[in-house]
Backbone bond lengths (Angstrom), bond angles and torsions (degrees), N, CA, C in turn:
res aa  C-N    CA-C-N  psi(-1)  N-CA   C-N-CA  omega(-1)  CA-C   N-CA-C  phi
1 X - - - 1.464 - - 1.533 109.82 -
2 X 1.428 114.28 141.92 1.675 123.13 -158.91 2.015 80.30 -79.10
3 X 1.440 98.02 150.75 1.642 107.82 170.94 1.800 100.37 -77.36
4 X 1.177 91.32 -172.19 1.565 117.02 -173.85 1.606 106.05 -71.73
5 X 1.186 106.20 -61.26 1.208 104.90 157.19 1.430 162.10 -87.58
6 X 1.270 100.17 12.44 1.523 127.48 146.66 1.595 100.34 -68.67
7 X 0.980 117.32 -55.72 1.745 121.51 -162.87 1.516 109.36 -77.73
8 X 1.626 113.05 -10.98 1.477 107.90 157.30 1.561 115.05 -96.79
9 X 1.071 121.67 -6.46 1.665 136.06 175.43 1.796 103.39 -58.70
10 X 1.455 81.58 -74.34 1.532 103.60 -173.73 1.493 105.36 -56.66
11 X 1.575 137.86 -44.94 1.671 137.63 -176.19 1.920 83.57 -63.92
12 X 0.890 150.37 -88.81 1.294 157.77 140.61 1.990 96.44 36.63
13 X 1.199 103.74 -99.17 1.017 104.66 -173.36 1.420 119.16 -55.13
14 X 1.225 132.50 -39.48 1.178 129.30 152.78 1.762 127.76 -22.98
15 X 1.293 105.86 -63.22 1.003 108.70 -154.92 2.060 93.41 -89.53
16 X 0.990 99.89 -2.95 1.657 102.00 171.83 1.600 85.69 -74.80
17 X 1.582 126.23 -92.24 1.322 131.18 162.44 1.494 98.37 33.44
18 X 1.570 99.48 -109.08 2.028 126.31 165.27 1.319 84.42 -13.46
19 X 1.426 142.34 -96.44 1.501 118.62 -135.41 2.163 115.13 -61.52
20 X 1.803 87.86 -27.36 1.586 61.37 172.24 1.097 115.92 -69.90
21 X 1.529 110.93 -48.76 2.108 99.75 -167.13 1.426 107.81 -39.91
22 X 0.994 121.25 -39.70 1.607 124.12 -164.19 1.325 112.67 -66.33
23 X 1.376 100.80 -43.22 1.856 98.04 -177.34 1.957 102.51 -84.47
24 X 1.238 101.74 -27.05 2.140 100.98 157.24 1.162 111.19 -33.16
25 X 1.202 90.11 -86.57 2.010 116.56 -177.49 1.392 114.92 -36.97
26 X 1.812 127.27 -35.51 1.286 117.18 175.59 1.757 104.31 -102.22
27 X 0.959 124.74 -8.15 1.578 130.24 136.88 1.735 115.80 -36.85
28 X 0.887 92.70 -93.81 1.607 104.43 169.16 1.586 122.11 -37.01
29 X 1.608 123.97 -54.38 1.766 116.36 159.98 1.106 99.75 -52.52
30 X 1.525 135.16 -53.85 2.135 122.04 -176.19 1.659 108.25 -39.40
31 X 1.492 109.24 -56.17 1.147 120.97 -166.28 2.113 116.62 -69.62
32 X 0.868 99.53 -25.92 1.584 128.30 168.03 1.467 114.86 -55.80
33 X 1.164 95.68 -69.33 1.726 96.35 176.20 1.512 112.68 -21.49
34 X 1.960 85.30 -84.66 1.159 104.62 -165.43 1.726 131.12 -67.46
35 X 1.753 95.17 -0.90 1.696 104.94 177.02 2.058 97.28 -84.80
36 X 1.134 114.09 -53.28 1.043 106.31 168.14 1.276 143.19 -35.87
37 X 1.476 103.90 -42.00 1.362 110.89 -172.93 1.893 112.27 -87.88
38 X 1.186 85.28 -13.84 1.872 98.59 155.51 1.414 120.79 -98.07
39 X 1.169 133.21 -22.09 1.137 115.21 139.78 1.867 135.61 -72.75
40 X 0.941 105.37 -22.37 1.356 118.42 160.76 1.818 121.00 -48.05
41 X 1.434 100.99 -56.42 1.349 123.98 -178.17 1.617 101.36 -71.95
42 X 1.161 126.29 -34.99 1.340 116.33 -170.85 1.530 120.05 -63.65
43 X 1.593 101.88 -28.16 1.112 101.43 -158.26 1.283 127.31 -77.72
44 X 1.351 131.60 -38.14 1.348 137.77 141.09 1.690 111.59 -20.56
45 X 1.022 140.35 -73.76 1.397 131.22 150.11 1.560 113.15 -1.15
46 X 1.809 100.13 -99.52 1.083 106.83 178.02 1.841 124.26 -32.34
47 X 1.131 133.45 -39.76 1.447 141.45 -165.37 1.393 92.50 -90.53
48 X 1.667 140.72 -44.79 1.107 119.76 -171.73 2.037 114.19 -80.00
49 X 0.942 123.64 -19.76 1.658 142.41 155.48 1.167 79.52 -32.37
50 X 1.192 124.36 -74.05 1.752 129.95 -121.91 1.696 91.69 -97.17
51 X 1.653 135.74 -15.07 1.153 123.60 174.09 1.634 103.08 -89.48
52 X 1.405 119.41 -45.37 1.073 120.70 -175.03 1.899 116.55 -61.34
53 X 1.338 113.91 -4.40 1.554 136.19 -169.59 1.801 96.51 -87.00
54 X 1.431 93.83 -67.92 1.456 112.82 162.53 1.561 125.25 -26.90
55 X 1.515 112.55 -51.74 1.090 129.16 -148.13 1.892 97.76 -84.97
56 X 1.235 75.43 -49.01 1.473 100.14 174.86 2.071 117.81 -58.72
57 X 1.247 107.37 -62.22 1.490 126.91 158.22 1.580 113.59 -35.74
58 X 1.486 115.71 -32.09 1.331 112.90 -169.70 1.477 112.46 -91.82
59 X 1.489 104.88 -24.35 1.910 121.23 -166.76 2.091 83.03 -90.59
60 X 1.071 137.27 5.78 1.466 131.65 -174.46 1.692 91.20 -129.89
61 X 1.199 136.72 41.82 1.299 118.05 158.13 1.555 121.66 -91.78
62 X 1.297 114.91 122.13 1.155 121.60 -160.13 1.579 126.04 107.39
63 X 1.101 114.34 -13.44 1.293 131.38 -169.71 1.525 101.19 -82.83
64 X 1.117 118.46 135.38 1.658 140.05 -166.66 1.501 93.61 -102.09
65 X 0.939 132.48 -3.45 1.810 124.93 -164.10 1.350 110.09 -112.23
66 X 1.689 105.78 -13.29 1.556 124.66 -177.53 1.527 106.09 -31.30
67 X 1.216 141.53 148.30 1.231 151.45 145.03 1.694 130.61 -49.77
68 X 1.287 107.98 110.44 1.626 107.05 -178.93 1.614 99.47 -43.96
69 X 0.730 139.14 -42.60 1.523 132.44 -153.57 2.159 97.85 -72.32
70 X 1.365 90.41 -42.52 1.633 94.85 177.38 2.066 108.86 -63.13
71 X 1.546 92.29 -63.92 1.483 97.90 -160.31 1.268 112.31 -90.07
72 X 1.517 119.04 4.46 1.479 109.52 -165.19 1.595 120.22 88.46
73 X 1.601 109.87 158.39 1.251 95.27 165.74 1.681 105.71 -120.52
74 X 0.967 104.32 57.36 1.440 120.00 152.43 1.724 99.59 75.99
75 X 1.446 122.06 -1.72 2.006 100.99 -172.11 2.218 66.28 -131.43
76 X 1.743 66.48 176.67 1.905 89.29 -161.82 1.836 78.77 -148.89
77 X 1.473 142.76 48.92 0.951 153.40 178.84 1.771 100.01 -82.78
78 X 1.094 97.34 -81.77 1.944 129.93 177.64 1.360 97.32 -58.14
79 X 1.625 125.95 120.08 1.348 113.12 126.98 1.750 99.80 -135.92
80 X 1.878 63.90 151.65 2.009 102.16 175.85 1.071 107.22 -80.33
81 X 1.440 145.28 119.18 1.573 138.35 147.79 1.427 108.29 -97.50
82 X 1.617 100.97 121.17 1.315 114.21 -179.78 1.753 112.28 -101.47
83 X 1.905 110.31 90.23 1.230 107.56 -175.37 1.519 127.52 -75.21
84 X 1.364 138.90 127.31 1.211 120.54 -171.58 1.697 95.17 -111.50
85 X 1.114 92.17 140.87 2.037 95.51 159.02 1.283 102.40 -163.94
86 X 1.579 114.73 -170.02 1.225 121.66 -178.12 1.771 127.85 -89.22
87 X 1.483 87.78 166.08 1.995 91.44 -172.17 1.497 87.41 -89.47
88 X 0.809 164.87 -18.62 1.345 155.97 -153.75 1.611 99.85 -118.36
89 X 1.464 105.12 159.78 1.442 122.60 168.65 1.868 100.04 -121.37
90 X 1.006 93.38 -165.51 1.717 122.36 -170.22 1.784 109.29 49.19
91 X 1.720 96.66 55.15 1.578 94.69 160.62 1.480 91.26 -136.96
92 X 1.129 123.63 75.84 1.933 116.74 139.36 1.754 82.11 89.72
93 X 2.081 85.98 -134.67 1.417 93.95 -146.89 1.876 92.99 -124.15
94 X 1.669 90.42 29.04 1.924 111.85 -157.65 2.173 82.11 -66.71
95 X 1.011 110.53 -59.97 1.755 112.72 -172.36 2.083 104.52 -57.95
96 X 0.866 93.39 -41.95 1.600 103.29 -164.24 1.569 102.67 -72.24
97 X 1.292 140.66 -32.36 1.130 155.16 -161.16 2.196 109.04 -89.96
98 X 2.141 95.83 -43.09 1.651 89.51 170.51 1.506 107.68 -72.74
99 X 1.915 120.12 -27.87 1.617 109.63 -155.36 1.777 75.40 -70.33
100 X 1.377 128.53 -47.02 1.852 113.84 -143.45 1.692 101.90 -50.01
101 X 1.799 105.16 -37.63 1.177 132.12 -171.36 2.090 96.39 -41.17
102 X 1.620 84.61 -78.12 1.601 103.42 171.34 1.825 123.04 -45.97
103 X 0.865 122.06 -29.77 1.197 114.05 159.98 1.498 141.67 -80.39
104 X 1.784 85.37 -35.18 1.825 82.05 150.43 1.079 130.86 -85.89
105 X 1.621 129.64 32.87 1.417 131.28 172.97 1.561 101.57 -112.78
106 X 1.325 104.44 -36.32 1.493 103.80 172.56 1.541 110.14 -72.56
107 X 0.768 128.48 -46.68 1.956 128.83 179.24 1.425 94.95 -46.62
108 X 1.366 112.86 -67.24 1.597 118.12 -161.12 1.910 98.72 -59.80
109 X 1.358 123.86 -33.20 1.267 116.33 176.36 1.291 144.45 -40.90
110 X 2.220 85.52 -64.10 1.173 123.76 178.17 2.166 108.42 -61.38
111 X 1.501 106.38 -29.40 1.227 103.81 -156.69 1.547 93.11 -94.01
112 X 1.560 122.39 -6.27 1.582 126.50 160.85 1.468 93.58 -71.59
113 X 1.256 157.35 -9.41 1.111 127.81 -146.48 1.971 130.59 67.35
114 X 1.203 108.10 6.13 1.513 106.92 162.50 1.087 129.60 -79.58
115 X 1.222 137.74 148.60 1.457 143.29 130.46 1.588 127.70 -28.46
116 X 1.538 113.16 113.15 1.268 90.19 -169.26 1.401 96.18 -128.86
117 X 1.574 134.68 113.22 1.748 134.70 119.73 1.109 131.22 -15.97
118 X 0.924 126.71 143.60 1.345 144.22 160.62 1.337 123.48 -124.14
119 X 1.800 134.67 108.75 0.863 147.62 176.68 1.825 104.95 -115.60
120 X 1.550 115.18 108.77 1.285 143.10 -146.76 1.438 100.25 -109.34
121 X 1.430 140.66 120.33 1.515 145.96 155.77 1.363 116.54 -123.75
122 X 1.528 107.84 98.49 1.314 136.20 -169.63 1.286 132.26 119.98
123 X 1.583 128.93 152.90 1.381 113.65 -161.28 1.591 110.23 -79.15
124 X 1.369 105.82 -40.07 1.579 118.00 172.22 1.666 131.59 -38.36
125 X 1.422 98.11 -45.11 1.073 97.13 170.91 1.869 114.80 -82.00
126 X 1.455 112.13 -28.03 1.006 131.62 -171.17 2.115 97.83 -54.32
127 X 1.291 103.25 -49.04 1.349 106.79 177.21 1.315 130.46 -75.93
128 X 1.661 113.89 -7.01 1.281 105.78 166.81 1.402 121.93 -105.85
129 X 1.737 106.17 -20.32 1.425 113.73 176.48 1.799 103.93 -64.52
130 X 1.511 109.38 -55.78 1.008 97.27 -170.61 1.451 140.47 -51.41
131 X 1.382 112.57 -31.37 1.379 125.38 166.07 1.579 128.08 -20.93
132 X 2.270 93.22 -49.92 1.096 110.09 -155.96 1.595 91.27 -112.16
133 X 0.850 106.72 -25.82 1.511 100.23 178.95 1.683 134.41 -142.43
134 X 1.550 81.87 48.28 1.821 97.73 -179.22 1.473 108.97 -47.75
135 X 1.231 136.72 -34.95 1.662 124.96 -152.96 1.684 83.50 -118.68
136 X 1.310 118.47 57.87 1.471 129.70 141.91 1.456 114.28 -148.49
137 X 1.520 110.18 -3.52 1.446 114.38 163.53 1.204 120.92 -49.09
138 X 1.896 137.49 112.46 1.532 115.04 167.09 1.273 106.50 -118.95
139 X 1.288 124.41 12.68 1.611 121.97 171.18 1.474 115.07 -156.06
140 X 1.447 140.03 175.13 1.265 135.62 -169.58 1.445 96.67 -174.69
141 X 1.272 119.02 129.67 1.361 135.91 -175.37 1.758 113.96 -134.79
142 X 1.254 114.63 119.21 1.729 102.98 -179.41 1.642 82.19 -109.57
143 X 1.216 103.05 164.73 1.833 128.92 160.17 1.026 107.62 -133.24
144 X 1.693 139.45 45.77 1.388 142.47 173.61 1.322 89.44 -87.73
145 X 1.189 139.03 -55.96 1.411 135.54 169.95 1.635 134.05 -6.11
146 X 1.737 85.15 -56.81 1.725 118.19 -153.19 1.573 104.68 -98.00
147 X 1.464 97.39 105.14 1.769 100.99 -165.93 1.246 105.13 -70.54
148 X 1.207 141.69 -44.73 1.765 155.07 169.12 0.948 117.57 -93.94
149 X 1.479 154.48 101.87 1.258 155.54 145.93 1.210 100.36 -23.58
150 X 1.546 109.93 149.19 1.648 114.27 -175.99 1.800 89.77 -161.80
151 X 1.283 100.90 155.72 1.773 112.12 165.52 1.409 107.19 -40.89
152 X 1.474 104.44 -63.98 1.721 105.56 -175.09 1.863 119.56 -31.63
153 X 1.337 111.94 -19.19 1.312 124.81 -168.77 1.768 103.95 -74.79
154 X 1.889 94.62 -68.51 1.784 100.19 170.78 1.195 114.17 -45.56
155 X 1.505 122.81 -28.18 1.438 105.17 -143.11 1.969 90.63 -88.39
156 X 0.998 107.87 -37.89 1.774 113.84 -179.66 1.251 95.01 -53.10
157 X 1.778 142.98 -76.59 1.165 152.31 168.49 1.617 106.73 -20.08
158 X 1.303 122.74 -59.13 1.453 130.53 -177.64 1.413 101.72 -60.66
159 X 1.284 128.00 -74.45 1.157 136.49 -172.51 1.483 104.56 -37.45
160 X 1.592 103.01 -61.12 2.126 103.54 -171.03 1.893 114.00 -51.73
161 X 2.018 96.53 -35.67 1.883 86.16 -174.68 1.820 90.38 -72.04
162 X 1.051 143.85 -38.04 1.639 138.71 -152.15 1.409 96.64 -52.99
163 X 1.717 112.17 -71.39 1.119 104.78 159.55 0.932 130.01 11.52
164 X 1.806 97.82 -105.57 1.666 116.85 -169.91 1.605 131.30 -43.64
165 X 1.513 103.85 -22.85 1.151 143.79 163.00 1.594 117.73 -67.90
166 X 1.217 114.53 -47.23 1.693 112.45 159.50 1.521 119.89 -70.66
167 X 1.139 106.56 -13.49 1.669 116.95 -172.20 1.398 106.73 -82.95
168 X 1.604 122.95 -38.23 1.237 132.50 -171.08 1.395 107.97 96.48
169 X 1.104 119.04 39.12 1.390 119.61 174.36 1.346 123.25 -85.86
170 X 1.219 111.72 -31.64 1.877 127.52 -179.59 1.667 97.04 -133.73
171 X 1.227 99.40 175.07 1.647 114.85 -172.22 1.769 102.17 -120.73
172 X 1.665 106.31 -45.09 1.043 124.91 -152.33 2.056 116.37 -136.19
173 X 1.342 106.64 73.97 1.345 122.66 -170.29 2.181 100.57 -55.58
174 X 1.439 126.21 132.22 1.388 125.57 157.52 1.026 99.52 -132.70
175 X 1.443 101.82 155.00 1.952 110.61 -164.14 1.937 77.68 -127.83
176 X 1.606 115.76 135.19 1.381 119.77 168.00 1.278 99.19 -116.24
177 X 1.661 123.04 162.91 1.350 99.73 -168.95 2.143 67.37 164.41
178 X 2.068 97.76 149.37 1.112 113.98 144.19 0.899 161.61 -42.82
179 X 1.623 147.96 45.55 1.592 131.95 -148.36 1.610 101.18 -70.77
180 X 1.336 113.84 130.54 1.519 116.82 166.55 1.347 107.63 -67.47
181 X 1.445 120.15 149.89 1.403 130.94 170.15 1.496 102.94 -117.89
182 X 1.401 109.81 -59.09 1.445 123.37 163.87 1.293 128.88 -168.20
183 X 1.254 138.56 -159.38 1.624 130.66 162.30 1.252 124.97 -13.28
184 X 1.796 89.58 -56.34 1.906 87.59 -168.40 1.460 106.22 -110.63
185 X 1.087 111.19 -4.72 1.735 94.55 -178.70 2.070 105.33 -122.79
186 X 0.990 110.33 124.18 1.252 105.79 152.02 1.323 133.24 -121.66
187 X 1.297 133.19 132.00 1.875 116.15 -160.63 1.290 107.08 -121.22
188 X 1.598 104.32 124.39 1.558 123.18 162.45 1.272 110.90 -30.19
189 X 1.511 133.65 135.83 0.806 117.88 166.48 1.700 103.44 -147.74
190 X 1.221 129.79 167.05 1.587 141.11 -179.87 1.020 110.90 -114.11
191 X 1.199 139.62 113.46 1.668 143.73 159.66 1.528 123.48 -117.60
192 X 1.026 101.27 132.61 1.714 108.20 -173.97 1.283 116.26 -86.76
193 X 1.419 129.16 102.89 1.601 142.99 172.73 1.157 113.02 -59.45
194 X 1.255 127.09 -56.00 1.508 137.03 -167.07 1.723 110.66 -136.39
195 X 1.438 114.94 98.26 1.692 123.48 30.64 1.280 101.89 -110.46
196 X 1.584 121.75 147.26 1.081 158.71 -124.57 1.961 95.20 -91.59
197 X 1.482 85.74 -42.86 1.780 93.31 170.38 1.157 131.63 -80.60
198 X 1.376 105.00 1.22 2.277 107.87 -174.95 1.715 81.86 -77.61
199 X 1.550 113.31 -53.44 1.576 108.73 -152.17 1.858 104.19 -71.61
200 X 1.360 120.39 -18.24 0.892 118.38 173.93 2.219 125.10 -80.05
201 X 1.183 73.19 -6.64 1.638 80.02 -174.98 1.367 95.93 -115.06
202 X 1.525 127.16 -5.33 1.223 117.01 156.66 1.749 132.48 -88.54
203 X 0.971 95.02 17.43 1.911 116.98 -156.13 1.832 86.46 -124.90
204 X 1.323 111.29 -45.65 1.199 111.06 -161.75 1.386 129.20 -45.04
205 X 1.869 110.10 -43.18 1.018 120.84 -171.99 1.612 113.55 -68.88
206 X 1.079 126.90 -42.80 1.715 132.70 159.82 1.593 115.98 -38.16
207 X 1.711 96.75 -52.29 1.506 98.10 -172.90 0.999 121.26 -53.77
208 X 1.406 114.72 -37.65 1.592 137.89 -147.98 1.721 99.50 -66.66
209 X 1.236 129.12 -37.16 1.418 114.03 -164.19 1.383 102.33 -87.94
210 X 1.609 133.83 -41.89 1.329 119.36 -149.23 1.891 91.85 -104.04
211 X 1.695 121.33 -5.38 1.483 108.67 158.17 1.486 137.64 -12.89
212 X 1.128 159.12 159.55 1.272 136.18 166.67 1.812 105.68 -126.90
213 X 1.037 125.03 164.95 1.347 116.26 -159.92 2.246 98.32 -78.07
214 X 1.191 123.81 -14.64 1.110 123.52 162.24 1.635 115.73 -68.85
215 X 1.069 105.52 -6.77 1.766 101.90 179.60 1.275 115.13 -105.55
216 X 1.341 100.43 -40.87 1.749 110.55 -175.80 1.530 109.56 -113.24
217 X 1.094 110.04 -21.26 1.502 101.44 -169.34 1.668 105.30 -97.61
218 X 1.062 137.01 -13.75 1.733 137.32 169.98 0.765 74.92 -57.62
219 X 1.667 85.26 159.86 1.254 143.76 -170.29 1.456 118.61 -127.01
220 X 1.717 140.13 94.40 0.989 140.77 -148.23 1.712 114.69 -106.11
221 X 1.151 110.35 128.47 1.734 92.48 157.21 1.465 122.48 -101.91
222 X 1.537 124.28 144.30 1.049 124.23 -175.47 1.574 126.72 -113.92
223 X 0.975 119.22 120.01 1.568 97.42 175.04 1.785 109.53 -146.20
224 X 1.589 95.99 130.93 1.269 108.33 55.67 1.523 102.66 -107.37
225 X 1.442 97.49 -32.52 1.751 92.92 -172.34 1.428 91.78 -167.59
226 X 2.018 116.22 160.71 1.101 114.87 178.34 1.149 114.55 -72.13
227 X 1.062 134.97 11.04 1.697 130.87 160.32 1.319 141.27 -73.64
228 X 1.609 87.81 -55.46 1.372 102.21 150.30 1.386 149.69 -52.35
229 X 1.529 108.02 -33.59 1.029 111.82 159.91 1.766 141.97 -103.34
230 X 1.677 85.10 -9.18 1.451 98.48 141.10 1.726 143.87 -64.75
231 X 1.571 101.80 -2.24 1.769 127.86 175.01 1.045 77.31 -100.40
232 X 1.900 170.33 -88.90 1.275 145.49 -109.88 1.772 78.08 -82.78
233 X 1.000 107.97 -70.33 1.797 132.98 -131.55 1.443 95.29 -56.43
234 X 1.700 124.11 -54.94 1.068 118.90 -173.38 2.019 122.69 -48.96
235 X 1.349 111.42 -50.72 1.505 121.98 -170.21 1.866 85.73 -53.74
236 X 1.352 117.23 -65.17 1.357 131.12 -172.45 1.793 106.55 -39.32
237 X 1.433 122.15 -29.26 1.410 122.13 -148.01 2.011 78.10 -103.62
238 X 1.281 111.58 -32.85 1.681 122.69 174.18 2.077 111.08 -55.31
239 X 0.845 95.18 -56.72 1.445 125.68 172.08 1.922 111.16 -52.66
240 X 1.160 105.49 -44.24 1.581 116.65 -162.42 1.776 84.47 -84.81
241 X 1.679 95.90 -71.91 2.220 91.82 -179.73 1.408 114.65 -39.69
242 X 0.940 129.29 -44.87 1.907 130.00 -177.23 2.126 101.34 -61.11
243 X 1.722 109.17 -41.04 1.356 99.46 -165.84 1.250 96.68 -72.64
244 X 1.628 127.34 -37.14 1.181 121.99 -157.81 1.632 108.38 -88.12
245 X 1.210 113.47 -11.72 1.726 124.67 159.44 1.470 103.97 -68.21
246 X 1.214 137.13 -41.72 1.117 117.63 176.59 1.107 113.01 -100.58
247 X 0.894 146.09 -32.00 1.823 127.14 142.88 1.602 125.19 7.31
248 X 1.644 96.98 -65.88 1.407 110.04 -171.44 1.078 112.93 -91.61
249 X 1.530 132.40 -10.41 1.086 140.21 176.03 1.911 96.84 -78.84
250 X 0.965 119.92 -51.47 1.318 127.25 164.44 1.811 115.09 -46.06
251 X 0.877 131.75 -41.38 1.469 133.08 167.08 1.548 116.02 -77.30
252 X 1.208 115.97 -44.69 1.551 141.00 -166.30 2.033 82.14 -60.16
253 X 1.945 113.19 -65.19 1.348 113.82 -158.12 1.547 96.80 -63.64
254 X 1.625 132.04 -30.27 1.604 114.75 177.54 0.807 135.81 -101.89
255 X 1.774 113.74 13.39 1.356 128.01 163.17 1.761 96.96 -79.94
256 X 1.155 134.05 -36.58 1.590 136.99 -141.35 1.866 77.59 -97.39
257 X 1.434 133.80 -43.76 1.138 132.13 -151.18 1.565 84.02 -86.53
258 X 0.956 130.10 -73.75 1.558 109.36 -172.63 1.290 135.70 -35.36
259 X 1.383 107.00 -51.65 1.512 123.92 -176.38 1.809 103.61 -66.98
260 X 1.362 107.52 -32.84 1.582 104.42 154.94 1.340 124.42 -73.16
261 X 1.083 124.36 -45.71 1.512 103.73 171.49 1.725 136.09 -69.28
262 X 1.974 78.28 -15.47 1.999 77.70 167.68 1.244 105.45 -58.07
263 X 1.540 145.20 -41.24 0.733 170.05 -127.63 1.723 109.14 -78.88
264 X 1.456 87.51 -74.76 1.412 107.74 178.67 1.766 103.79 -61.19
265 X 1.114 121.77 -38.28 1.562 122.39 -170.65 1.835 102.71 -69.64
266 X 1.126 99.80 -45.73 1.728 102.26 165.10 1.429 145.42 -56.04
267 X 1.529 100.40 -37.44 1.494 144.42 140.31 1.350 100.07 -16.48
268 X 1.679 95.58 -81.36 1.470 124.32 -164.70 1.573 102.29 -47.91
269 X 1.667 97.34 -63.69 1.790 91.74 -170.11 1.735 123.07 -41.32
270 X 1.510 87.64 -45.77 1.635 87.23 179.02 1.417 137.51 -69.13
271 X 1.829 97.77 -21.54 1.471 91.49 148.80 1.095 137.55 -84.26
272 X 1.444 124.68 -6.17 1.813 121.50 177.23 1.619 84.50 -68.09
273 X 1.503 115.07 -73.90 1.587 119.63 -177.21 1.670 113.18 -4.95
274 X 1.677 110.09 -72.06 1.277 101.00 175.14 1.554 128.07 -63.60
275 X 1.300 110.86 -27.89 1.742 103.59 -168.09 1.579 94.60 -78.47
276 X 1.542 123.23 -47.69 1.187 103.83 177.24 1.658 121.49 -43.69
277 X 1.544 120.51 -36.85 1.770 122.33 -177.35 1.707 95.18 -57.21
278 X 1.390 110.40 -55.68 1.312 108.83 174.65 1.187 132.64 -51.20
279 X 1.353 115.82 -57.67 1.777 114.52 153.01 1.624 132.72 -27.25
280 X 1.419 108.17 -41.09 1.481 117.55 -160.03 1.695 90.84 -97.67
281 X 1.330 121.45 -24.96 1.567 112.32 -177.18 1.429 111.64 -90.54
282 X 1.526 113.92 -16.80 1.537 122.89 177.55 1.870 94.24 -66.37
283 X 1.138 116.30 -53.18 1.289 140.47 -159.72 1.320 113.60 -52.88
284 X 2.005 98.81 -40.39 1.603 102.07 -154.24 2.017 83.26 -91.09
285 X 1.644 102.33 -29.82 1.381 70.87 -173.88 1.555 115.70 -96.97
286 X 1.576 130.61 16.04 1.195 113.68 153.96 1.724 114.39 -50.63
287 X 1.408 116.79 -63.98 1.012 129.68 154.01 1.671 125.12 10.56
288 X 1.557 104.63 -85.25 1.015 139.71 161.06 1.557 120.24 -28.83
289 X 1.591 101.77 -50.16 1.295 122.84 167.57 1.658 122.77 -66.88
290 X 1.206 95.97 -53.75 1.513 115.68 169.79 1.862 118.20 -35.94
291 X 1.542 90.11 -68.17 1.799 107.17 164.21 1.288 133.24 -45.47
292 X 1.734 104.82 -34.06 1.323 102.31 165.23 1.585 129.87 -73.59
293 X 1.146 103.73 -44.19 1.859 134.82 172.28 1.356 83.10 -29.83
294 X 1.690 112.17 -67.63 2.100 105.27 -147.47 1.530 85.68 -95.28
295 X 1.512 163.84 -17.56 1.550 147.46 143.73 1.718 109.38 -32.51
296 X 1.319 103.63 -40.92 1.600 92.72 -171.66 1.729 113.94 -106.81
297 X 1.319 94.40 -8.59 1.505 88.58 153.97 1.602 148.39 -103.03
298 X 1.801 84.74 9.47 1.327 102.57 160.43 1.860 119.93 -89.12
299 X 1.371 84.60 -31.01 1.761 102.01 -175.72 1.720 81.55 -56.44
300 X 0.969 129.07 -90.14 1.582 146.73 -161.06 1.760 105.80 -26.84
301 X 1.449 100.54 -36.80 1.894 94.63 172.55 1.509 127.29 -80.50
């Protein structure tokens, strides 16, 4: 049986414990707000890129001049998975939930017969992918550094896969990454960057009913031409999915970190609760013990 003072050590340290989670956890709701409400805001952005891409993609069918970045370059050999998660730990199961995400894209890849990359943003994920799959690692990015996320961030990230992508390195760019829902749920999800039309014809079928004839049904002129400005728009529409992936990955990690540290602070209470029951019954019956010792060694004189 732990002494008395072991059992005030341990209530002690405990309840130090509790104050960090606690001051985490209201760290993390501060930090929440305002990640949300930038990911929130992004998204309208992001979705109208991606109609006006569409819109554009649809007035070029048939067109031979189309842009690799839109149509592909014709092989589906190479794919890039671009994993994002967080530099930090002690939020839940927010890191563990994109790699499970990420690994079942690589299984399902590898067992098509593809080639699969790995292009990694964050240390977390960086430490579990790598384990298992160091000699498909071709890039690694931390943002422990970078106190504010900013465009300037996607746009380096955007720019480096375009690249690699003009080089002939991949066929087939996927960005994995968190969508926030809210506090408690955030969902893995896979989206295809490059070519520009898998993710658009995968969005399509949802869109298609509640569209309104001002969104889809205008009629646009372009100039100089949809080509041309499908070479600005596309790298830019690359650039926007990566900011708005980390956006939500940014809300997704302080919704998951709070709701974990309530956690741990609750945790906490219930263990001071018990060691103190334990403390006070160790206590009553040293006590107890004590009383008898000098009762019977008075009886005895």
């Amino acid at each position: 049986m732990a002494s008395l003072k072991d059992l005030q050590n341990r209530i002690k340290s405990v309840k130090n414990t509790q104050k960090i989670t606690k001051a985490m956890q209201m760290v993390a709701a501060a930090k929440l707000r305002k990640a949300q409400d930038a990911a929130e805001k992004s998204r309208p952005y992001s979705e109208r890129i991606g109609n006006v891409i569409s819109n554009l993609a649809a007035s070029m069918t048939g067109a031979g001049d189309a842009p690799e970045l839109l149509v592909g370059n014709g092989k589906s050999d190479t794919v890039l998975l671009v994993i994002a998660t967080a530099d930090r730990g002690l939020c839940g199961g927010f890191n563990t939930n994109i790699v499970r995400k990420a690994r079942e894209e690589i299984v399902a890849l590898e067992q098509a017969g593809k080639t699969v990359k790995l292009f990694l943003i964050g240390k977390k994920g960086y430490d579990q992918l790598n384990r298992l799959y160091d000699d498909r690692v071709v890039e690694y990015i931390s943002l422990k550094e970078e106190r504010k996320l900013h465009a300037g961030i996607a746009q380096r990230i955007g720019e480096q896969i375009t690249g690699m992508f003009e080089r002939g390195e991949f066929d087939i760019c996927k960005l994995v990454f968190a969508e926030f829902q809210n506090v408690m749920t955030q969902n893995a999800v896979a989206k295809t960057l490059i070519p520009a039309i898998a993710d658009l014809t995968e969005d399509a079928a949802p869109e298609a009913e509640t569209a309104g004839p001002d969104l889809d049904g205008a009629i646009y002129t372009y100039e100089p031409d949809e080509a041309g400005i499908l070479r600005v728009l596309l790298p830019r529409n690359i650039n926007t999915q990566i900011f708005t992936a980390l956006l939500e990955n940014s809300a997704g990690e302080m919704g998951s970190k709070m709701t974990a540290m309530d956690n741990a602070t609750r945790n906490a209470g219930d263990m001071i609760d018990k060691l103190t029951l334990t403390f006070n019954r160790t206590r009553q019956a040293q006590i107890t013990s004590e009383l008898i010792e000098i009762i019977s060694g008075a009886e005895a004189l």
